[in-house]
matplotlib code that plots the C-alpha trace (Angstrom):
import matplotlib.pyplot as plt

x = [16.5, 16.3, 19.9, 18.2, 17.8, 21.1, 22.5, 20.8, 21.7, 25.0, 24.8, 23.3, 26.2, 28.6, 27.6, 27.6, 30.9, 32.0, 30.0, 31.8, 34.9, 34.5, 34.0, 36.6, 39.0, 35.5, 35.3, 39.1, 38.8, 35.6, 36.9, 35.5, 32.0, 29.3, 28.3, 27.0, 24.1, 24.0, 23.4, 20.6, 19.0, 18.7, 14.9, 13.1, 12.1, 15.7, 16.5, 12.9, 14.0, 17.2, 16.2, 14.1, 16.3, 18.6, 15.6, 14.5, 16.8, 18.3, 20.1, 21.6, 24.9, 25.3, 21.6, 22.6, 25.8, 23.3, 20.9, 24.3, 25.5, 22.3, 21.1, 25.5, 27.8, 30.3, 30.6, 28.5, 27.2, 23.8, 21.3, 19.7, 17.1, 13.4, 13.3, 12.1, 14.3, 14.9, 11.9, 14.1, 17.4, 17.5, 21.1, 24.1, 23.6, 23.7, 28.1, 27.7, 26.2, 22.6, 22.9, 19.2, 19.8, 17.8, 21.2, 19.9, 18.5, 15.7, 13.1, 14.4, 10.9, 8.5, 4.8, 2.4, -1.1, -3.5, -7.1, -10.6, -14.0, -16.4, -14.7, -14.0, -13.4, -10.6, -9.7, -8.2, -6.6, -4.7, -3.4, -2.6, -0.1, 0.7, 1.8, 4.4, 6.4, 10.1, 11.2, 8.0, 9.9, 11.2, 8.3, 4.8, 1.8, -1.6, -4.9, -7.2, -11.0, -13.5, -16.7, -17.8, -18.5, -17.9, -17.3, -13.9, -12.4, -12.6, -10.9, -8.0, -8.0, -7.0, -4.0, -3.2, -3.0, -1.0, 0.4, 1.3, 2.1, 5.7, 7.8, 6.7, 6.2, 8.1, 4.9, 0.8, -2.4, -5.8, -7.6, -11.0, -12.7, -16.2, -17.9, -19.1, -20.0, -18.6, -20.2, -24.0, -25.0, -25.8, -21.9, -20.5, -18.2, -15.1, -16.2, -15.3, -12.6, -11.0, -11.7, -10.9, -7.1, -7.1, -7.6, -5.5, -2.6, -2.8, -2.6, 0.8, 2.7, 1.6, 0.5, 2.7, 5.6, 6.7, 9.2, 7.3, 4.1, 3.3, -0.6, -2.3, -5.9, -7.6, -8.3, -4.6, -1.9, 1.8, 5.0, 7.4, 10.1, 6.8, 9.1, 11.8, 11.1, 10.1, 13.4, 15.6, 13.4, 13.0, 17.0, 15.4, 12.8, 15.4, 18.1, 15.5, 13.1, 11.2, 9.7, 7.1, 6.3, 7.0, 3.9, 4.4, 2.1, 2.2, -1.0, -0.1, 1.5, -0.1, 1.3, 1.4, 4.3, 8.1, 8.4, 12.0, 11.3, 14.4, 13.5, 11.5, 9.9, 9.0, 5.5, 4.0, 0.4, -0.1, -0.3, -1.7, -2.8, 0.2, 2.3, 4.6, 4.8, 7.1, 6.4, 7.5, 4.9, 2.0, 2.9, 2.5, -0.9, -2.3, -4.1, -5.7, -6.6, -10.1, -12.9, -13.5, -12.0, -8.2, -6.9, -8.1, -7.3, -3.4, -3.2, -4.0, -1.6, -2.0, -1.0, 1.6, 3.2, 5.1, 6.5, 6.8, 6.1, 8.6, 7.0, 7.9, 7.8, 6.6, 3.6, 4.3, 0.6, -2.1, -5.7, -8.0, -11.3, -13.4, -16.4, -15.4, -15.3, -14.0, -14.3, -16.7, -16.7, -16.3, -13.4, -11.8, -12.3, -11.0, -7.7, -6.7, -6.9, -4.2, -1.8, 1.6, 2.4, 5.8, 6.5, 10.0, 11.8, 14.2, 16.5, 19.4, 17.6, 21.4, 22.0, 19.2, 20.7, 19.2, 15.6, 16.9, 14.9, 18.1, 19.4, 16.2, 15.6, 18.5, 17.9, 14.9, 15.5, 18.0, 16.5, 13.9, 17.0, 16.5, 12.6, 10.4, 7.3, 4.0, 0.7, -2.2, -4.0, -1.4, -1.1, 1.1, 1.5, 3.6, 6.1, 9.5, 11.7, 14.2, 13.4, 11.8, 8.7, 7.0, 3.3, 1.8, -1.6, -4.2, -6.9, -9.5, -7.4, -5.7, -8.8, -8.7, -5.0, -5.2, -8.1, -5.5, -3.2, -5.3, -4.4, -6.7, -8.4, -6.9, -3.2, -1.5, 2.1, 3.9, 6.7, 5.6, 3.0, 5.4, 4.4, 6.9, 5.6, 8.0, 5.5, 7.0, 10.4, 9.7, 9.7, 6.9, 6.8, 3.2, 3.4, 1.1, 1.4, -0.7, 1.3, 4.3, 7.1, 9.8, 8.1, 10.3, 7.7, 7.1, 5.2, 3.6, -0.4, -0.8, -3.5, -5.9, -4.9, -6.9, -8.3, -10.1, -10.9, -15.0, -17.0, -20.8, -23.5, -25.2, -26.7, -25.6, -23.6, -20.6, -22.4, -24.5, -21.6, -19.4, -21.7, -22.6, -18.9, -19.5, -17.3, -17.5, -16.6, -14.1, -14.4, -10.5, -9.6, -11.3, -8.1, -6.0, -8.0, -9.1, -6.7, -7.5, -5.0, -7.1, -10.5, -9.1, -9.0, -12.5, -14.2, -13.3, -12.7, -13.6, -13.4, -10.5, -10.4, -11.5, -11.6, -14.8, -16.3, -18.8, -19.7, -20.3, -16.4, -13.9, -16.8, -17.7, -20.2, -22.8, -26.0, -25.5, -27.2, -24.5, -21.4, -19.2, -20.6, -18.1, -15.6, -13.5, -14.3, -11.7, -12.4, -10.8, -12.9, -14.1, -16.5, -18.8, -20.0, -23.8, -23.9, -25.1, -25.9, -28.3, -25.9, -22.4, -21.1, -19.4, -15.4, -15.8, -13.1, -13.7, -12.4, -12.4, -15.1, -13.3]
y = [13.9, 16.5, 17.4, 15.5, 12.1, 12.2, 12.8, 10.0, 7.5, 8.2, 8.3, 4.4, 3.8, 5.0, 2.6, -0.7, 0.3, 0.9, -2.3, -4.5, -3.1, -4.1, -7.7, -8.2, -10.1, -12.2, -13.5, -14.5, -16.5, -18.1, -19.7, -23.3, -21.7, -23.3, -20.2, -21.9, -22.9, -20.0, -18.3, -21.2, -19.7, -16.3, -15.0, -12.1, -10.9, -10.6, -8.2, -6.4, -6.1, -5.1, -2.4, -1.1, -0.3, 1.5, 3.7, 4.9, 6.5, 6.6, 3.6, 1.2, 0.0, -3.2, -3.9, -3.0, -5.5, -8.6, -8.0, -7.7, -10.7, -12.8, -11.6, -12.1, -14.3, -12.7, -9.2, -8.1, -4.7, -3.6, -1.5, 1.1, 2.3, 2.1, -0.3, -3.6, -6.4, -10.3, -12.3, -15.5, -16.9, -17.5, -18.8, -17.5, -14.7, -16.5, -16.3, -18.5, -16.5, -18.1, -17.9, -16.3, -17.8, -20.6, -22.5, -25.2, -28.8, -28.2, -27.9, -30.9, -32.5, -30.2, -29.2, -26.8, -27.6, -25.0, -25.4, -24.8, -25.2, -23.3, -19.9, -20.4, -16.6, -16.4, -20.2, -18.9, -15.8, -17.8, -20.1, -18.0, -16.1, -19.5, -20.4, -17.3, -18.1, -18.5, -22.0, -23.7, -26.6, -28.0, -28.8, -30.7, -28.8, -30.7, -28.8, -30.4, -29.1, -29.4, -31.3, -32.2, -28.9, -29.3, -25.6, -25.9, -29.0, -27.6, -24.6, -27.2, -29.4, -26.3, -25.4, -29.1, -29.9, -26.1, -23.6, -26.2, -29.1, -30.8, -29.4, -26.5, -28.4, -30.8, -33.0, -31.8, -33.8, -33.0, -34.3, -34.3, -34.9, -36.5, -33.3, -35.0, -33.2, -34.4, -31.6, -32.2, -30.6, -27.1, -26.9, -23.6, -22.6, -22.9, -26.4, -28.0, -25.6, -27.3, -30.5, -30.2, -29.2, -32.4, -34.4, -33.0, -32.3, -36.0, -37.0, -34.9, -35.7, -39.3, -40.5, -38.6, -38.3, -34.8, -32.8, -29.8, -28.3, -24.4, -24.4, -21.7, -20.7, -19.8, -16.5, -15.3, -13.6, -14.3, -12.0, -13.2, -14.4, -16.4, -19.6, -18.8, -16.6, -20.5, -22.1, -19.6, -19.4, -23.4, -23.5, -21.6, -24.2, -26.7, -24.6, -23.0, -25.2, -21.8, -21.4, -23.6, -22.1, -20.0, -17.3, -15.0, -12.6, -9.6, -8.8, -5.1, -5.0, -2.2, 0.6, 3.3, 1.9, 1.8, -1.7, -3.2, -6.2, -7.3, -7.8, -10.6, -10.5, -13.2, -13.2, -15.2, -14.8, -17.4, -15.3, -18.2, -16.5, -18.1, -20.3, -23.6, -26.3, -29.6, -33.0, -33.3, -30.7, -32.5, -35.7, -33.4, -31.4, -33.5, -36.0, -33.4, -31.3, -29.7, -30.0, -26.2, -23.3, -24.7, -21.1, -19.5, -23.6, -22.7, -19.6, -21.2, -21.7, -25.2, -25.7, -23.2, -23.9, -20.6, -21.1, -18.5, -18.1, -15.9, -13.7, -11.0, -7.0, -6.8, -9.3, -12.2, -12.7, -10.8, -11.6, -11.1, -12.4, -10.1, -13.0, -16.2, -18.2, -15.9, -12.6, -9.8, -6.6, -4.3, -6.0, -6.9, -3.3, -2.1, -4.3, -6.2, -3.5, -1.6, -4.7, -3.8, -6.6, -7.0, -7.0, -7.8, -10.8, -11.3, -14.1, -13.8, -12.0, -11.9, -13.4, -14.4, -15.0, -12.1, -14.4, -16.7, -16.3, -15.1, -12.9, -11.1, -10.3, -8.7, -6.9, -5.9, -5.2, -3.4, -1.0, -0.3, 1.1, 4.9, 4.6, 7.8, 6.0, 7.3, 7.3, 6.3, 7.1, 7.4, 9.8, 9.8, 13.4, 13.5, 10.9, 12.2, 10.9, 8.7, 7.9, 5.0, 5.3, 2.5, 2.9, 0.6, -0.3, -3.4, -5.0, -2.7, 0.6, -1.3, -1.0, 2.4, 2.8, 0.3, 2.6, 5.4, 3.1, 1.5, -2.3, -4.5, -4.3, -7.0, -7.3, -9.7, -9.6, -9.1, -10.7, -11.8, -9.1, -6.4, -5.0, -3.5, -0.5, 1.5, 4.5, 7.8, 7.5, 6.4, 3.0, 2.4, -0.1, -1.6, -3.4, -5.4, -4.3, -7.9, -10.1, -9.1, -10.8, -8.1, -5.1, -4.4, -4.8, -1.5, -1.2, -4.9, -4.9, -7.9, -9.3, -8.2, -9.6, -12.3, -13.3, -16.3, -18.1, -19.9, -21.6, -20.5, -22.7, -23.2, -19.8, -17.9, -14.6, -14.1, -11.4, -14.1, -16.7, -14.3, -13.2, -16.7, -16.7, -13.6, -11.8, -9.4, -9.8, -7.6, -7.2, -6.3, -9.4, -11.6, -11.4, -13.2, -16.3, -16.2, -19.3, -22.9, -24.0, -21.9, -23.5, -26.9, -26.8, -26.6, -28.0, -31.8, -29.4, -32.8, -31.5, -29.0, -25.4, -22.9, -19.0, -17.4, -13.4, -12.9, -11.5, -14.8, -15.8, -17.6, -20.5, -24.4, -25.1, -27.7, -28.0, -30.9, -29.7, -27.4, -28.3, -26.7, -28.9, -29.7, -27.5, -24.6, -21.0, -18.3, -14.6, -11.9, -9.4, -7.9, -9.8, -8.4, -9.8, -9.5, -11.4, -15.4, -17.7, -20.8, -23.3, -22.4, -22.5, -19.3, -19.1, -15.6, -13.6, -13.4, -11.0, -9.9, -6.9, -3.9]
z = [16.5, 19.3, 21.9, 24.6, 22.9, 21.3, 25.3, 25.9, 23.4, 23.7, 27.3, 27.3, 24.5, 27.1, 29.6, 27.2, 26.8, 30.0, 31.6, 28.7, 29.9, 33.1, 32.4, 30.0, 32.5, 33.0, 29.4, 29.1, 32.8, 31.5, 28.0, 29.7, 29.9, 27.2, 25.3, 22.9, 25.0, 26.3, 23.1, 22.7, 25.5, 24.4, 23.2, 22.0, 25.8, 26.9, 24.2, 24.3, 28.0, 27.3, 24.9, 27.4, 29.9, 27.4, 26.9, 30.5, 32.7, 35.1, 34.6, 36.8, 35.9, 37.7, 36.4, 33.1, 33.2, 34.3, 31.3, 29.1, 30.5, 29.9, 26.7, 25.4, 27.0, 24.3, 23.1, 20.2, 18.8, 20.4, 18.1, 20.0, 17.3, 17.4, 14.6, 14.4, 16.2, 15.2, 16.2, 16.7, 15.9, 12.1, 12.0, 9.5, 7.1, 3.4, 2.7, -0.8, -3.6, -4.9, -8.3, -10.3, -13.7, -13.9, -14.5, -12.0, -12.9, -10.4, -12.6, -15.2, -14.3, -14.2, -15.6, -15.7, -14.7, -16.3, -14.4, -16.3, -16.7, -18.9, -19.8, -23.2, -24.0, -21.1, -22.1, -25.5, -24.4, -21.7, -23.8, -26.2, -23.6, -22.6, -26.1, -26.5, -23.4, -23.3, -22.1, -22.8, -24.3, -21.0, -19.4, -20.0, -19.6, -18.7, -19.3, -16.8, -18.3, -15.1, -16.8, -20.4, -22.2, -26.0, -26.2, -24.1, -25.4, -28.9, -27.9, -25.9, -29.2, -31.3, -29.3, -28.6, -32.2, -33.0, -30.9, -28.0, -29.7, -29.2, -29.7, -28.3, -25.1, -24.0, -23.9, -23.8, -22.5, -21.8, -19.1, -18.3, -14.9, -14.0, -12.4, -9.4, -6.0, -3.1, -0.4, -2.5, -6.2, -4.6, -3.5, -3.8, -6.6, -4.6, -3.4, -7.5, -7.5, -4.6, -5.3, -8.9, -7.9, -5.7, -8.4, -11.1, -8.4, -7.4, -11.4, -11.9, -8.7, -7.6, -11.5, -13.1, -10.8, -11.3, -9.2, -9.6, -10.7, -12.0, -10.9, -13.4, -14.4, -16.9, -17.0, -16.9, -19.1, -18.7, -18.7, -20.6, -18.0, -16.6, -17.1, -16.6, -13.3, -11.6, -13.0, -11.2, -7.8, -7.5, -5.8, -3.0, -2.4, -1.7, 0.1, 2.5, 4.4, 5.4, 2.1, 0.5, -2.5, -5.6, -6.7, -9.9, -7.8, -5.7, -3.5, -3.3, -6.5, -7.7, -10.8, -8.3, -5.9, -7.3, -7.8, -9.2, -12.2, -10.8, -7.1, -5.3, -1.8, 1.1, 2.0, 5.1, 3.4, 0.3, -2.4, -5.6, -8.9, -10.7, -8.3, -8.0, -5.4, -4.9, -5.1, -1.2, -0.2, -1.9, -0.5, 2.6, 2.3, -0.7, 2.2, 4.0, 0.7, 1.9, -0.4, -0.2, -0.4, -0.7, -1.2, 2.5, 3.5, 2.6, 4.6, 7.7, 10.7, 11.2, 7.1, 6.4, 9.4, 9.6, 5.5, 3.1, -0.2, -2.4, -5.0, -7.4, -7.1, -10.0, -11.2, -13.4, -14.3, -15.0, -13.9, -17.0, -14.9, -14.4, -13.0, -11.4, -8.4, -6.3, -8.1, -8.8, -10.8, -8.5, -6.7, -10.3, -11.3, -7.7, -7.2, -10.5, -12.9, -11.0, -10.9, -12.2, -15.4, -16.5, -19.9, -20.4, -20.5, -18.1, -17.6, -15.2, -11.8, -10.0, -7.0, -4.9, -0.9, -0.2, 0.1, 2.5, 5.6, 8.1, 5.1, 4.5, 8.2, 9.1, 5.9, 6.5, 10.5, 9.2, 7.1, 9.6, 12.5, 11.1, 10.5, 11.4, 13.3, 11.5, 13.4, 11.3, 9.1, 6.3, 3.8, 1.2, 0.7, 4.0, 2.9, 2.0, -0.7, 0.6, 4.4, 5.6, 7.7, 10.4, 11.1, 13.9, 13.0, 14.2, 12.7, 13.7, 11.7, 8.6, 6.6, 6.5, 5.9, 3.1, 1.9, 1.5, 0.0, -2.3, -1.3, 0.0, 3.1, 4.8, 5.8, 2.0, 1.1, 4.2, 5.8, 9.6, 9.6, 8.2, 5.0, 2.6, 0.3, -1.9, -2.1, -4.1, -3.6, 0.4, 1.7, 4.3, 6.1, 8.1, 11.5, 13.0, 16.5, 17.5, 15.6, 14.4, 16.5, 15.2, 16.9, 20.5, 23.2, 23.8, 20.2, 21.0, 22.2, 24.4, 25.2, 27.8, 31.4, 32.6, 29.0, 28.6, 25.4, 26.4, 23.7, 23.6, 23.9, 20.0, 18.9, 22.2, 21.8, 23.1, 25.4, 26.9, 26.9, 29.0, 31.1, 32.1, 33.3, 35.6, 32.9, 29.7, 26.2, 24.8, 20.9, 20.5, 22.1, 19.7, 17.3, 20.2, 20.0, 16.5, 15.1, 14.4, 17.3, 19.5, 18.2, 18.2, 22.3, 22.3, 19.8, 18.0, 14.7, 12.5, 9.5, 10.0, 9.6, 7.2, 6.7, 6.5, 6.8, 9.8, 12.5, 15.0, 13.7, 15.2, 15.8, 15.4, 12.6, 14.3, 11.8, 9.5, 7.0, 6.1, 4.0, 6.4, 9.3, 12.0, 10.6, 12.5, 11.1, 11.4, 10.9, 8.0, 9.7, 13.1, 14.7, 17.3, 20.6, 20.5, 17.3, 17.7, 14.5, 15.4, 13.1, 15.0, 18.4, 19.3, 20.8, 22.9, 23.9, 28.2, 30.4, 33.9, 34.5, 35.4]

ax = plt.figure().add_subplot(projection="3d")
ax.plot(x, y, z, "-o")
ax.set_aspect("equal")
plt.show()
């Protein structure tokens, strides 16, 4: 930090100080005064205005005192840093201790559902992991085989009549479902996939009745503490109305960061691959299940509803399939291979009130105050061993910063759009200068002035469309309206919403021949404004022309 900055802050400092002092016969006449609406009242802008002032002399005292005044009607400590700030009031820090043994009752009724089809190969391996877990004798595990293939119930038979037999479990079954198509026989892959874990799911909670269900597939390998890492996370489902799930799965969990076995993380993008839900959230989302792809489905606004998902550091499964649904070789080769797999069984994982949403964000706030801001694109050669870094990036430049990184293209694993990477003895962490409500406003990109969200006639471009409104698309505005609330203002949005990849996304599916017809696509990628698709109905990002 150069001599002139450190004048400054301390000069700012100074005048807190001093304009507190000068008030202080204010706060003892004013004990009648309702501060605690007051404090109601107080948002992000009135600190990110604050925080700007302190940074941009000169510096008006008696407008200093007024922004003071309004952002605290009581003395507190101000943080001058360039860090990341509290995107809302998240209420007390976490004062009784959460305890990480699985000494809880929480999971006295649950099961594990393991999902298949016609991998018989990955079939056996996974239930042969399966079968060596710790713990398995406390809950029921259901094998829910997609179809009639002889091939796969022989394989379930062997292990129902062995390795998980009860004892081992506390009880097995093997269902089997009538493979029938509900979006026509030429669905895609994801479409039985989805509407395969709508029925099982609906057998184990609403049939069944169970508290809890561990949703696993069958091309997976467990860690040991696999069990036992759900029986001490489920307290944190029920103390914290923020989260709504459990995942045994880090995104960017790769063998190259410095991940802690010990250490869990919040994550505002559903993870899956290994995960656990409660009875209360299916009775929830079960209704509105989508028949396809339930995983992008999950990660939408309008479902998640601003929930979290804790997950480990380190990954408590390990994805053995190489082809699938949603996998290829060259992505399984690319991303999975390099997943970190813990291999030690852990059963006590301390105290866990760190992973209560207030608690982690004045952690994590916290650790960013001293950060060194990094422009893009990163490389980790210039990261120095113990500091903590920030680097600002947007849509458009994450691809290639997750290139250098070696995580996947798209932002996963990140906490409000803040992404925490423990990279050679360095922690970076990633900002989404768009969304992330903890980046002060100077480091926010707002969107463009006068934008206007217009939905294209069928197979128009968004070139056309805007133009038709005496204005211009703008390409890096198409992010700002690229949600299903904004979609559902234009378009009736029938069938709900659904993530897809192209390059006439965010739109409104309108030929009925298609099994996405009258749903709401949102985008993973960037889409451009000269591209039109005859069965959708753009939503084009409009602006003024300059």
């Amino acid at each position: 930090m150069n001599t002139q900055l450190k004048v400054l802050l301390l000069f700012n400092a100074v005048m807190f100080i001093i304009a507190g002092l000068l008030e202080w016969r204010y706060y003892t006449a004013s004990e009648q005064m309702d501060n605690s609406a007051r404090r109601s009242a107080f948002s992000r802008s009135d600190l990110n205005s604050l925080y700007a002032r302190s940074q941009s002399p000169p510096l008006d005292l008696g407008e200093l005192h007024k922004s003071f005044r309004k952002a605290f009607p009581e003395p507190v400590n101000v943080s001058l840093s360039t860090g990341l700030v509290p995107h809302r009031a998240t209420g007390q820090t976490a004062l009784k201790r959460i305890a990480g043994d699985g000494s809880g009752k929480e999971l006295s009724n649950a099961a594990v559902v393991l999902f298949c089809y016609n991998r018989t190969k990955y079939l056996e391996k996974t239930l042969s992991s399966l079968a060596e877990l710790s713990g398995l004798d406390k809950v029921t595990v259901y094998i829910s085989q997609d179809g009639q293939d002889m091939a796969v119930k022989d394989v379930i038979h062997k292990f129902e009549e062995g390795p998980l037999a009860p004892p081992k479990t506390r009880r097995f079954e093997h269902w089997q479902r009538e493979r029938l198509p509900q979006l026509g026989h030429d669905q895609p892959g994801h479409a039985w996939l989805s509407q395969h874990y709508k029925w099982a799911l609906d057998q184990a909670f609403l049939q069944k009745g169970h508290s809890h269900v561990i949703i696993v597939e069958d091309d997976m390998l467990f860690s040991p503490d696999f069990l036992h890492f759900f029986a001490a996370t489920a307290v944190l489902l029920e103390q914290d109305p923020s989260l709504w799930c459990i995942s045994t799965w880090n995104d960017n969990g790769l063998k190259t960061f410095d991940w802690d076995p010990m250490r869990m993380m919040r994550t505002s993008y559903f993870p899956g691959l290994g995960w656990m839900m409660r009875h209360e959230l299916w009775l929830e989302i079960g209704p509105h299940w989508p028949k396809q792809s339930w995983d992008h489905w999950m990660r939408l606004n309008t479902t998640a509803k601003g929930r979290e998902c804790v997950y480990p550091e380190v990954n408590r499964n390990y994805n053995i399939g190489e082809k699938g649904v949603n996998m290829n070789s060259q992505v399984f080769k690319q991303y999975l291979t390099q997943m970190s797999f813990n291999q030690e069984l852990i059963m006590d994982y301390g105290d866990l009130s760190y992973l209560l949403e207030a608690e982690y964000e004045q952690q994590l706030v916290a650790l960013s105050q001293d950060a060194e801001l990094m422009s893009l694109p990163i490389g980790t050669r210039s990261l120095s061993q113990g500091k903590v870094y920030l680097a600002l990036y947007t849509a458009e430049s994450y691809p290639r910063t997750a290139r250098k990184l070696g995580i996947w293209p798209f932002p996963r694993g990140h906490h409000h759009f803040v992404t925490k990477l423990p990279v050679k003895g360095a922690m970076l962490l990633l900002a989404d200068q768009r969304f992330c409500p903890l980046l002060p406003e100077q480091h926010s990109m707002k969107p463009r002035k006068g934008l206007r969200a217009f939905p294209a006639a069928q197979h128009e471009s968004c070139y056309a469309a805007c133009r038709n409104q005496e204005m211009e698309c703008n390409s890096h505005e198409f992010w700002f309206i690229n949600s299903c609330e904004e979609l559902s203002k234009h378009f009736p949005c029938e069938q709900g919403c659904a993530v897809e990849l192209g390059n006439d996304v965010p739109n409104y599916v309108v030929d009925v021949s298609l099994g996405s017809f009258q749903t709401c696509l949102v985008n993973q990628k960037q889409p451009k404004c000269e591209a039109a698709n005859p069965s959708t109905r753009r939503l084009c990002p409009c602006v003024p022309k300059q």
